[in-house]
PyMOL CGO cylinders between C-alpha atoms (Angstrom):
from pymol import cmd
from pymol.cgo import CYLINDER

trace = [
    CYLINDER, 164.83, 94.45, 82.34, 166.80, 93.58, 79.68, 0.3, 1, 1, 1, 1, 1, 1,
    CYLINDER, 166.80, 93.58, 79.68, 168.45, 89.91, 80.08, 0.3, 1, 1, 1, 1, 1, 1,
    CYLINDER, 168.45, 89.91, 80.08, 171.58, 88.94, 77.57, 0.3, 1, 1, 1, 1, 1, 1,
    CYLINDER, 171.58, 88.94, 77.57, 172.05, 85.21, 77.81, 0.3, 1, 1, 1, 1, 1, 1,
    CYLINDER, 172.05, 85.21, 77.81, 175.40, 83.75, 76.84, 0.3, 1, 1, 1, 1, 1, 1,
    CYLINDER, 175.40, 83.75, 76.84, 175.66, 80.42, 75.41, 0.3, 1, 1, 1, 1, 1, 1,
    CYLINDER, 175.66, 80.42, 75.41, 179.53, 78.60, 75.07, 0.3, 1, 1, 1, 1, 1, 1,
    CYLINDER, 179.53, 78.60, 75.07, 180.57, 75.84, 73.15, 0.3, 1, 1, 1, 1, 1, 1,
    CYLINDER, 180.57, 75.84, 73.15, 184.68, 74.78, 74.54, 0.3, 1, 1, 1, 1, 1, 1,
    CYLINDER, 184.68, 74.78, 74.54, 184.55, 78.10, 75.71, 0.3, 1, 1, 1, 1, 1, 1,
    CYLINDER, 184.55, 78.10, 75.71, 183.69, 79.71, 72.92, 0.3, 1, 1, 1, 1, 1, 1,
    CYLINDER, 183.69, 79.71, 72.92, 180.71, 81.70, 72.63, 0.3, 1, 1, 1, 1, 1, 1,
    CYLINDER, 180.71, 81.70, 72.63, 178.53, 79.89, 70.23, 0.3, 1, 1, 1, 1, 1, 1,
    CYLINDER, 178.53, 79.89, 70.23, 175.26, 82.23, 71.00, 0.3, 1, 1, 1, 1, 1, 1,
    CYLINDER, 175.26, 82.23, 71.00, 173.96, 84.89, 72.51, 0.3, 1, 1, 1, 1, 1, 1,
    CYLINDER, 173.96, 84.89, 72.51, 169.97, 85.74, 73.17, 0.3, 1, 1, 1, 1, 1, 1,
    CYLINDER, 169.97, 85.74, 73.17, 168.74, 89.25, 74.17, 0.3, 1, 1, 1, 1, 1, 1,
    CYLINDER, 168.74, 89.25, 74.17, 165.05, 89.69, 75.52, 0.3, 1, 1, 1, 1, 1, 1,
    CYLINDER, 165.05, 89.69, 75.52, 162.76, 92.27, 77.60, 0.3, 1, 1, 1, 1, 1, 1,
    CYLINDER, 162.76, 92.27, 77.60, 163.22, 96.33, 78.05, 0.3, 1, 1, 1, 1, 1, 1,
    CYLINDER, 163.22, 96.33, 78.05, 165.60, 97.89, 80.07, 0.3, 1, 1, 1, 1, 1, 1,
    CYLINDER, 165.60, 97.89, 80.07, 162.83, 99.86, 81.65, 0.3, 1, 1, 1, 1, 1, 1,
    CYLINDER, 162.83, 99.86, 81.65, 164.56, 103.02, 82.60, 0.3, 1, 1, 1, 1, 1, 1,
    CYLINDER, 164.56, 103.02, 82.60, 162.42, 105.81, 81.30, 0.3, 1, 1, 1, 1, 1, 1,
    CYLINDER, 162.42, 105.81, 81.30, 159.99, 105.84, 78.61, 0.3, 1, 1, 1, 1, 1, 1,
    CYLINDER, 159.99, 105.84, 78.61, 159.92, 104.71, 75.58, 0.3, 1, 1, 1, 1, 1, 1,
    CYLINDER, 159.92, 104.71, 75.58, 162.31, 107.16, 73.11, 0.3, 1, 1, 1, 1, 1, 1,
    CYLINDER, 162.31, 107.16, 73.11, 164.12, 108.57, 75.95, 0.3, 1, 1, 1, 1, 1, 1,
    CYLINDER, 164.12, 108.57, 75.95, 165.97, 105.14, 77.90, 0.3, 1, 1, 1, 1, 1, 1,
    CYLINDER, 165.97, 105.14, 77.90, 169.35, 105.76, 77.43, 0.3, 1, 1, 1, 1, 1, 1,
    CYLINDER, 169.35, 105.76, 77.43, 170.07, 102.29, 79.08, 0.3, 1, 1, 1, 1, 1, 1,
    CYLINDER, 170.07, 102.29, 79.08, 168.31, 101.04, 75.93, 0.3, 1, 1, 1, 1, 1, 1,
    CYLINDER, 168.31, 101.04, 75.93, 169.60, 103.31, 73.46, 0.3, 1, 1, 1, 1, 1, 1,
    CYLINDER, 169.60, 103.31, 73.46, 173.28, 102.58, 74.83, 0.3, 1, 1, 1, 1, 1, 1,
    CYLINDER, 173.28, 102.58, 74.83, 172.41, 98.63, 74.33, 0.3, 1, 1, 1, 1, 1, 1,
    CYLINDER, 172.41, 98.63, 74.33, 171.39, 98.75, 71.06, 0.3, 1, 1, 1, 1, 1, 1,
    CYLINDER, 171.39, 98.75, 71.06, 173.66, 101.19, 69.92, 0.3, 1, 1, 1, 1, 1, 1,
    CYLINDER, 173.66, 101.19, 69.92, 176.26, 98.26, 71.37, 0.3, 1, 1, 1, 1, 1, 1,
    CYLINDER, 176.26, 98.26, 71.37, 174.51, 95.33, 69.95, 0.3, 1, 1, 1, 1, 1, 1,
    CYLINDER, 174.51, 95.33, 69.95, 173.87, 96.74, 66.37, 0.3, 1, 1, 1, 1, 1, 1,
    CYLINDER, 173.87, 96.74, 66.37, 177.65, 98.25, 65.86, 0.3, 1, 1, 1, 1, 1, 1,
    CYLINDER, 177.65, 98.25, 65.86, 179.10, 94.55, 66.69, 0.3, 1, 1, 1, 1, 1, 1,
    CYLINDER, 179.10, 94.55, 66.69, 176.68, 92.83, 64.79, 0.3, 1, 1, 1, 1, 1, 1,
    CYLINDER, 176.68, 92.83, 64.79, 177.84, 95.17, 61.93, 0.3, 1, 1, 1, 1, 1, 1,
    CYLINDER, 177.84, 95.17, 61.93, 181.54, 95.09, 62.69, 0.3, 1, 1, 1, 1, 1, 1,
    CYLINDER, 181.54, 95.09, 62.69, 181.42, 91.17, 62.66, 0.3, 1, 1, 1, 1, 1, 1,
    CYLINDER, 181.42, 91.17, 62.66, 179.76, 90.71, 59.33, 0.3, 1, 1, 1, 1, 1, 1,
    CYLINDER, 179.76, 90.71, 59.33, 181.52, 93.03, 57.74, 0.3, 1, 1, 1, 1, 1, 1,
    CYLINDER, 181.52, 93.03, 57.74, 184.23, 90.81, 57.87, 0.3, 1, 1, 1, 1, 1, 1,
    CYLINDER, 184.23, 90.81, 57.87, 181.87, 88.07, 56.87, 0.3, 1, 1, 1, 1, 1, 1,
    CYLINDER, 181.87, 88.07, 56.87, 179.28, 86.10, 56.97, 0.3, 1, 1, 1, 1, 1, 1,
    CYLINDER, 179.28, 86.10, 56.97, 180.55, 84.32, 60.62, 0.3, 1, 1, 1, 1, 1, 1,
    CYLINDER, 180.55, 84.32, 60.62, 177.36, 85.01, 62.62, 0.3, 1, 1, 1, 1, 1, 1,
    CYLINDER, 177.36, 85.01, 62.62, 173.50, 84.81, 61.80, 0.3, 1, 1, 1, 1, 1, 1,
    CYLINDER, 173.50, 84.81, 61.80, 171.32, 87.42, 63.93, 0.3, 1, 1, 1, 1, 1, 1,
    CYLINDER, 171.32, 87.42, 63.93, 167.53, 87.28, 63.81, 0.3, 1, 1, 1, 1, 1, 1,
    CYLINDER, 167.53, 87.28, 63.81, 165.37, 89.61, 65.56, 0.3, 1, 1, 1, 1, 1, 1,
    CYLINDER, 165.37, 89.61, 65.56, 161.45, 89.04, 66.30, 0.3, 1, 1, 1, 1, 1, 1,
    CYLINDER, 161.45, 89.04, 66.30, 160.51, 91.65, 67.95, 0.3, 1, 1, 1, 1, 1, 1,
    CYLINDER, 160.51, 91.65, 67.95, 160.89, 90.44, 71.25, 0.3, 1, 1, 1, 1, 1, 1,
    CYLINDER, 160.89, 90.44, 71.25, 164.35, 88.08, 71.08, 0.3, 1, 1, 1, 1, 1, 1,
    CYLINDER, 164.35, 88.08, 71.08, 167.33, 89.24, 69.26, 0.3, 1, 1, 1, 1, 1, 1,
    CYLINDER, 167.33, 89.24, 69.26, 169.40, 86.22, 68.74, 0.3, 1, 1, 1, 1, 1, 1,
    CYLINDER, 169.40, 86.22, 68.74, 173.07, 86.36, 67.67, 0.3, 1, 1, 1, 1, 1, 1,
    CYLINDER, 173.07, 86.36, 67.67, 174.04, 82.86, 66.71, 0.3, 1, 1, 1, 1, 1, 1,
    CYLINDER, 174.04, 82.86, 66.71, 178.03, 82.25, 65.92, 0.3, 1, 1, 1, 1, 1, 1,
    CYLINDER, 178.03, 82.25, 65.92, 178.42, 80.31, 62.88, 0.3, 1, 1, 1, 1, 1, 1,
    CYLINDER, 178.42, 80.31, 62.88, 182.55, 80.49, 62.82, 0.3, 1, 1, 1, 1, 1, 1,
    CYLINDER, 182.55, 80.49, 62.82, 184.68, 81.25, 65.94, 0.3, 1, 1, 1, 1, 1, 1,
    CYLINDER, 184.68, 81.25, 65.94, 187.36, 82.88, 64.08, 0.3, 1, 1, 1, 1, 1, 1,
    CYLINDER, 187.36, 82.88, 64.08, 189.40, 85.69, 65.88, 0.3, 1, 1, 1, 1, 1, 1,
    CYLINDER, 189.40, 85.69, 65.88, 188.33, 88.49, 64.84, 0.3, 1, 1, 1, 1, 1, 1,
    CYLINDER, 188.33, 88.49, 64.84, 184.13, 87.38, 65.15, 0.3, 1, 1, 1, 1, 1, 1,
    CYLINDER, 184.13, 87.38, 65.15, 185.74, 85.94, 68.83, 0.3, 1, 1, 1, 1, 1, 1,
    CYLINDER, 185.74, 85.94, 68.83, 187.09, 89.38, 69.98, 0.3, 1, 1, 1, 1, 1, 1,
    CYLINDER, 187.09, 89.38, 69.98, 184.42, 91.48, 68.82, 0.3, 1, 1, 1, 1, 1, 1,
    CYLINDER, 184.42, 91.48, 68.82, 181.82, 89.19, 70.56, 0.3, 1, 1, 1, 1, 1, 1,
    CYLINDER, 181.82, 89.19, 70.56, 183.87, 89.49, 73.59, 0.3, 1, 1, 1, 1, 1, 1,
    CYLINDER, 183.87, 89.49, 73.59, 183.97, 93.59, 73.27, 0.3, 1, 1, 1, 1, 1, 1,
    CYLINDER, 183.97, 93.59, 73.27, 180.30, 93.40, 73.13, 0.3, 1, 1, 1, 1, 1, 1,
    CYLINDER, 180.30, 93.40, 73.13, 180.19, 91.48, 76.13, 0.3, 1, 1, 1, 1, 1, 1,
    CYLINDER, 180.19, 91.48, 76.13, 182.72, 93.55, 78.07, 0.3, 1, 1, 1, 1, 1, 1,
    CYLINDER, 182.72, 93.55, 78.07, 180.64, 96.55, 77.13, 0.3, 1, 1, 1, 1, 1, 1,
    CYLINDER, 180.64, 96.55, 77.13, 177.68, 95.61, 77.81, 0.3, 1, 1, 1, 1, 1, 1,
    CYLINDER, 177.68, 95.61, 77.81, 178.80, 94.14, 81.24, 0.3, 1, 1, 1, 1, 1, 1,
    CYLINDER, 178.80, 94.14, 81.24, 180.21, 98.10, 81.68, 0.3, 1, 1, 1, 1, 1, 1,
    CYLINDER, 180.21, 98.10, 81.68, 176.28, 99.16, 81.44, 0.3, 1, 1, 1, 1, 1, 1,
    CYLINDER, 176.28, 99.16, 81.44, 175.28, 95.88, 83.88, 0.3, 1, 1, 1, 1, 1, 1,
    CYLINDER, 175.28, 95.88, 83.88, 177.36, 97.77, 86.57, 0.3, 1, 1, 1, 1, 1, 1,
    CYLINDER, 177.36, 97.77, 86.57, 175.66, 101.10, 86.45, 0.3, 1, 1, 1, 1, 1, 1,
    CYLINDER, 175.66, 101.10, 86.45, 172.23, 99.74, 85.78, 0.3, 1, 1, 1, 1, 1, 1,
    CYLINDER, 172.23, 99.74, 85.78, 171.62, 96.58, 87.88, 0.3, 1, 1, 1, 1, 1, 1,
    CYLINDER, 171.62, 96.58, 87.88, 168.44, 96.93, 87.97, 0.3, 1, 1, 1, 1, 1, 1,
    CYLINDER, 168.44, 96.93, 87.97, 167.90, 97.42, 83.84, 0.3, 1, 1, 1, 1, 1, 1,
    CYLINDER, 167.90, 97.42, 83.84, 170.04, 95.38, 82.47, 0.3, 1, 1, 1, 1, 1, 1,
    CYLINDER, 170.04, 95.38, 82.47, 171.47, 91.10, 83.42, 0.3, 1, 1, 1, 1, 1, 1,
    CYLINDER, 171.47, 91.10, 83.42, 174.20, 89.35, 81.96, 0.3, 1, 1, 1, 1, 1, 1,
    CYLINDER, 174.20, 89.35, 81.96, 173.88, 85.48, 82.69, 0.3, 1, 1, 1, 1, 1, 1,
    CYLINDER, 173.88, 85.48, 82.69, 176.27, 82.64, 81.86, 0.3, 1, 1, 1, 1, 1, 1,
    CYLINDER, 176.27, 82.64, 81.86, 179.01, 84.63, 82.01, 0.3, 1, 1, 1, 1, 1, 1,
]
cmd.load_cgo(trace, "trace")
């Protein structure tokens, strides 16, 4: 299962950590994965294409997308990701879990 953790400072989302595998078919052919990524990676883009407002580091097993300025554009696009991502939670329950939303 993949697990996206959101982390809020005065609301604000000041980091968010993405772990595990979503676990619905194999490896090259999860579209729940595939979809998640494709998510992740095009926000992650968006936002620092505006800037340098967020750091992401990925290990291999954590992706973690930590929000250095809460300016609105990095604010709304973080949010999109979210609200997208929450779209996949609803179809795929058992793949994918938002917490501290």
């Amino acid at each position: 299962m993949i697990k996206v953790r959101i982390h809020k400072d005065n609301d604000k989302i000041s980091k968010v950590v993405i772990s595990g595998h979503a676990g619905y078919a194999p490896y090259g052919h999860d579209i729940v994965c595939s979809a998640v990524s494709s998510i992740i990676t095009t926000s992650i883009n968006g936002i620092l294409s505006f800037g340098n407002t967020i750091k992401a580091t990925d290990d291999g097993k954590i992706l973690l997308i930590e929000v250095l300025e809460n300016d609105e554009i990095t604010d709304k696009l973080m949010i999109n990701m979210l609200n997208l991502l929450k779209e996949i939670e609803k179809d795929y329950q058992k793949n994918i879990k938002i917490e501290g939303e």
